[in-house]
C-alpha positions, 0 to 999 in steps of 0.5 A: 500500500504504502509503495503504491502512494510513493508510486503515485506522489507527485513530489520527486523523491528528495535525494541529498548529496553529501556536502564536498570540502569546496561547498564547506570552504564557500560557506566559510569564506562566505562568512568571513567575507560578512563578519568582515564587512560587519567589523568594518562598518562598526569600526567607520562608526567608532571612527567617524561617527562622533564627527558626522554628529557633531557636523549634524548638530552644527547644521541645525544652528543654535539651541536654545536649550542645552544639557551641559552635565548630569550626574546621578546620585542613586538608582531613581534621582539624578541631578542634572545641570540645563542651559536655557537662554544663557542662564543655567539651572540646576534640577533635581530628578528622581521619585516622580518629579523635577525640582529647580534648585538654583538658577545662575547666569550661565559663564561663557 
């Protein structure tokens, strides 16, 4: 019975060839080939990436807002040092909420 259904399947029957030391050599240089590429790309960024966004940055002109220094203090406050408008304010971040502390004119 079960020789008459392969007899009569429509599907060829799947032969597979066993994989010669050139297919496995392909396959590696293949790889070789991506991870080379893969490296390459992630050392231009390392490289050029700091200087393509400052040049981004530059083309947009001047901000008004600036954040000039953050410093954390635990896993959930932070203190963080903002330019507005030439003056300078110092925020405390944490537990749901944003309090000003000081406002200073900003030193150039």
């Amino acid at each position: 019975m079960r020789a008459q259904r392969m007899a009569q399947s429509p599907l060829p029957a799947r032969t597979f060839a066993a994989m010669t030391f050139a297919d496995i050599a392909q396959m590696i240089a293949a790889l070789a080939v991506t991870l080379g590429f893969f490296g390459l790309g992630v050392w231009a960024l390392r490289k050029y990436g700091p200087e393509f966004t400052r040049k981004l940055s530059a083309a947009r002109g001047d901000r008004r807002l600036a954040v000039i220094e953050t410093l954390i203090l635990d896993q959930k406050s932070r203190l963080v040092l903002v330019r507005v408008d030439g003056a300078e304010r110092l925020i405390l971040i944490g537990q749901g909420q944003a309090v000003e502390h000081e406002t200073r004119k900003a030193s150039s």
